[in-house]
Short mmCIF file of the C-alpha atoms (twelve columns), coordinates in Angstrom:
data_MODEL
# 
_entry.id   MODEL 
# 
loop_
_atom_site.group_PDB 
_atom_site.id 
_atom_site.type_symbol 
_atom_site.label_atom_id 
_atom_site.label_alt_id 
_atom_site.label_comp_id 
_atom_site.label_asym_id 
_atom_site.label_seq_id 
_atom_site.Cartn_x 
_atom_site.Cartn_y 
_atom_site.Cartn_z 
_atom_site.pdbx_PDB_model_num 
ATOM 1   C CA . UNK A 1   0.000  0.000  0.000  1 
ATOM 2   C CA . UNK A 2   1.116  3.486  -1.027 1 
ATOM 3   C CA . UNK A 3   1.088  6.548  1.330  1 
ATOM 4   C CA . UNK A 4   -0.451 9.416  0.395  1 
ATOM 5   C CA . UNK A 5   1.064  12.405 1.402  1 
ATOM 6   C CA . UNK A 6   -0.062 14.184 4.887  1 
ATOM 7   C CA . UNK A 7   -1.236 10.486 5.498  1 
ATOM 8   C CA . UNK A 8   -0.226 10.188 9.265  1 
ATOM 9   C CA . UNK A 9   -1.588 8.766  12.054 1 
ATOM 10  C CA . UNK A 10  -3.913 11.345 14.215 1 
ATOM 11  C CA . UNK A 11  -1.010 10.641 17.343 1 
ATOM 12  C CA . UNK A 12  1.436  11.950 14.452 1 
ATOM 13  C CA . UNK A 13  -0.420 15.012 13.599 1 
ATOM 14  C CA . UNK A 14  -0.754 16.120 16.942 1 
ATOM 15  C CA . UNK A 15  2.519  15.635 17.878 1 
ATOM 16  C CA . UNK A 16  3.707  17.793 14.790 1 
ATOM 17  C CA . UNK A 17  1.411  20.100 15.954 1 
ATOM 18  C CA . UNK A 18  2.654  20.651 19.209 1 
ATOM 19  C CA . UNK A 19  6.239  20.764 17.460 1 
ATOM 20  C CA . UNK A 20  5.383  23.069 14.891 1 
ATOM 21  C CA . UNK A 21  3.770  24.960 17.870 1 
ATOM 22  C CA . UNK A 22  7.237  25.898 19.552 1 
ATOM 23  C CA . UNK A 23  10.005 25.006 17.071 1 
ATOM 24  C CA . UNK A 24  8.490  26.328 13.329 1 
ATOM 25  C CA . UNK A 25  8.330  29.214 11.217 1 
ATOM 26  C CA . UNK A 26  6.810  29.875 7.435  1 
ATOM 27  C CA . UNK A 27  8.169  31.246 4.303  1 
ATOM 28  C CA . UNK A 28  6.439  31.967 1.467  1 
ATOM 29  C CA . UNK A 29  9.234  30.896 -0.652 1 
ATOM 30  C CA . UNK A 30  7.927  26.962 -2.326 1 
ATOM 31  C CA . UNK A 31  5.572  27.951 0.546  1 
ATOM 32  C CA . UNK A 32  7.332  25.950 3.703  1 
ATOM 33  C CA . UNK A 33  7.149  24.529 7.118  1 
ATOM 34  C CA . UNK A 34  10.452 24.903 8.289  1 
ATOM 35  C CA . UNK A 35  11.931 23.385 11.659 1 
ATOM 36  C CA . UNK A 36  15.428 23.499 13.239 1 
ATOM 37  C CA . UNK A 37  16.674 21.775 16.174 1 
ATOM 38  C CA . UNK A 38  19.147 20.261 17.697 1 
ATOM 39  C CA . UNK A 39  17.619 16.756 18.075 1 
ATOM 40  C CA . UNK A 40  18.579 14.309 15.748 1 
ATOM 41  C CA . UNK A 41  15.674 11.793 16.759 1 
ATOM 42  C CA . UNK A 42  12.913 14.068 16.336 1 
ATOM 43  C CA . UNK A 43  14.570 15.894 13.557 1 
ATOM 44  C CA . UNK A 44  14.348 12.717 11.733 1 
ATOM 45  C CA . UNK A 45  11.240 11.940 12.495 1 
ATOM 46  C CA . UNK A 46  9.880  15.393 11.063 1 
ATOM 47  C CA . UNK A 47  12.036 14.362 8.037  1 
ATOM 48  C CA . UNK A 48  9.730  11.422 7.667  1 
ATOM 49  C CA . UNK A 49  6.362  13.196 8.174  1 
ATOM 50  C CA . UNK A 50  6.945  15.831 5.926  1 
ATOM 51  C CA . UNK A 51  9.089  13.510 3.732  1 
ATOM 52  C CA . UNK A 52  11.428 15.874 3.138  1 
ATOM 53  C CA . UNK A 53  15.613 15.504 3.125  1 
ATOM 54  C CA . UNK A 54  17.039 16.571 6.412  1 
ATOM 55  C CA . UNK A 55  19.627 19.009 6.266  1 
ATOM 56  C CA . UNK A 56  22.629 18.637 9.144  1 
ATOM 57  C CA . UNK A 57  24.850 21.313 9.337  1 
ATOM 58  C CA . UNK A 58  27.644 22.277 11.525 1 
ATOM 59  C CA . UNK A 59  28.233 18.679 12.452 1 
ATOM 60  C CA . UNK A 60  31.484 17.485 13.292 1 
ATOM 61  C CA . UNK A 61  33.400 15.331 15.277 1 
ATOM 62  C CA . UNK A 62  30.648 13.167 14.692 1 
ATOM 63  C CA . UNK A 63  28.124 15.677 16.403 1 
ATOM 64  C CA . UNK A 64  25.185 16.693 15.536 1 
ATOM 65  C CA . UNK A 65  24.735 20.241 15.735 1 
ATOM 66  C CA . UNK A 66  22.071 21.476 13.441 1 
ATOM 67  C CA . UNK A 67  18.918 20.073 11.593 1 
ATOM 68  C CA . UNK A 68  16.366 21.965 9.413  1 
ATOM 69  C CA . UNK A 69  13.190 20.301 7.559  1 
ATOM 70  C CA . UNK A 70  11.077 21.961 5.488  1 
ATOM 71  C CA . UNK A 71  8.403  20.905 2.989  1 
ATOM 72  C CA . UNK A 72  7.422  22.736 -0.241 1 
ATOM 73  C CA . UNK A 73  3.858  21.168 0.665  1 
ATOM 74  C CA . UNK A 74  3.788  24.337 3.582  1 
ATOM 75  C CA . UNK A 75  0.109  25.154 2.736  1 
ATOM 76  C CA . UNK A 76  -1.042 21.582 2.558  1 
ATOM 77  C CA . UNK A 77  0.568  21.045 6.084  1 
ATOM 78  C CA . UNK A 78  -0.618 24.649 7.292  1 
ATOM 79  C CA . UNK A 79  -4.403 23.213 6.473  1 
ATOM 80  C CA . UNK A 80  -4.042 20.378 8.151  1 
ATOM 81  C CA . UNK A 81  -2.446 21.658 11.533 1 
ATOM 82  C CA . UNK A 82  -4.369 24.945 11.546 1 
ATOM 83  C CA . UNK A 83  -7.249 23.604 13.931 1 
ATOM 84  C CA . UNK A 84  -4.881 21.677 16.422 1 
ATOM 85  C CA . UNK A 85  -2.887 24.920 16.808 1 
ATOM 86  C CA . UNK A 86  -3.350 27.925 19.607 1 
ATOM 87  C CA . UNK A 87  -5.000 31.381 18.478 1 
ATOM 88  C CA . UNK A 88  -1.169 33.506 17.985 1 
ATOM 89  C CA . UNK A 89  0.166  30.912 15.527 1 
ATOM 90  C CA . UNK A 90  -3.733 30.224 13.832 1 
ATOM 91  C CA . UNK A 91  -3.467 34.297 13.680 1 
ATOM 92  C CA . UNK A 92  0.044  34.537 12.174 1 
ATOM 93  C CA . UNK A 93  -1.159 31.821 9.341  1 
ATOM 94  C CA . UNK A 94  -4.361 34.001 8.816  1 
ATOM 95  C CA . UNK A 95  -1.738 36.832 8.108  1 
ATOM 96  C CA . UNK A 96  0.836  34.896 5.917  1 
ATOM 97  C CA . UNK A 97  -1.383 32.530 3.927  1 
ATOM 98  C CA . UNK A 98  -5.346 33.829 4.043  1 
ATOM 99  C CA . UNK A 99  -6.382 31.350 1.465  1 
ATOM 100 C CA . UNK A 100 -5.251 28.638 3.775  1 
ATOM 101 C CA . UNK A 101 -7.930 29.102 6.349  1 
# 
């Protein structure tokens, strides 16, 4: 069986939502979801929701210092978070993307 995309479990989603909550920011540039932290584990795990490449820099010495996700499918994400997320991040995505909502 194929996977569609944003096909992830409703434990997922919230999860991401509570992530995105804290850790994300938007661009309008693909339009993206973009996360960076310093936790490989969940990092990679983002990398798998969004699936999306994750990009390490500043690693070395076999550290990992740096990781940033993003996914060019930012609006299709934004749609499906928007309800799970509180009232200043629903009211930044009502200012960045209005046709989201």
């Amino acid at each position: 069986m194929t996977k569609k995309p944003l096909d992830v479990s409703e434990t997922d989603l919230h999860w991401l939502a509570g992530l995105v909550e804290g850790e994300a920011w938007f661009t309008d540039n693909g339009p993206r979801v973009c996360i960076s932290m310093k936790d490989l584990d969940v990092m990679q795990r983002v990398a798998g929701l969004f699936e999306s490449n994750l990009s390490i820099r500043g690693a070395g010495g076999g550290k990992f210092n740096l990781g940033q996700v993003s996914t060019s499918a930012g609006k299709l994400w934004v749609k499906k978070l928007y309800p799970l997320l509180g009232a200043r991040r629903q009211a930044r995505i009502r200012d960045f993307w209005p046709e989201v909502v």
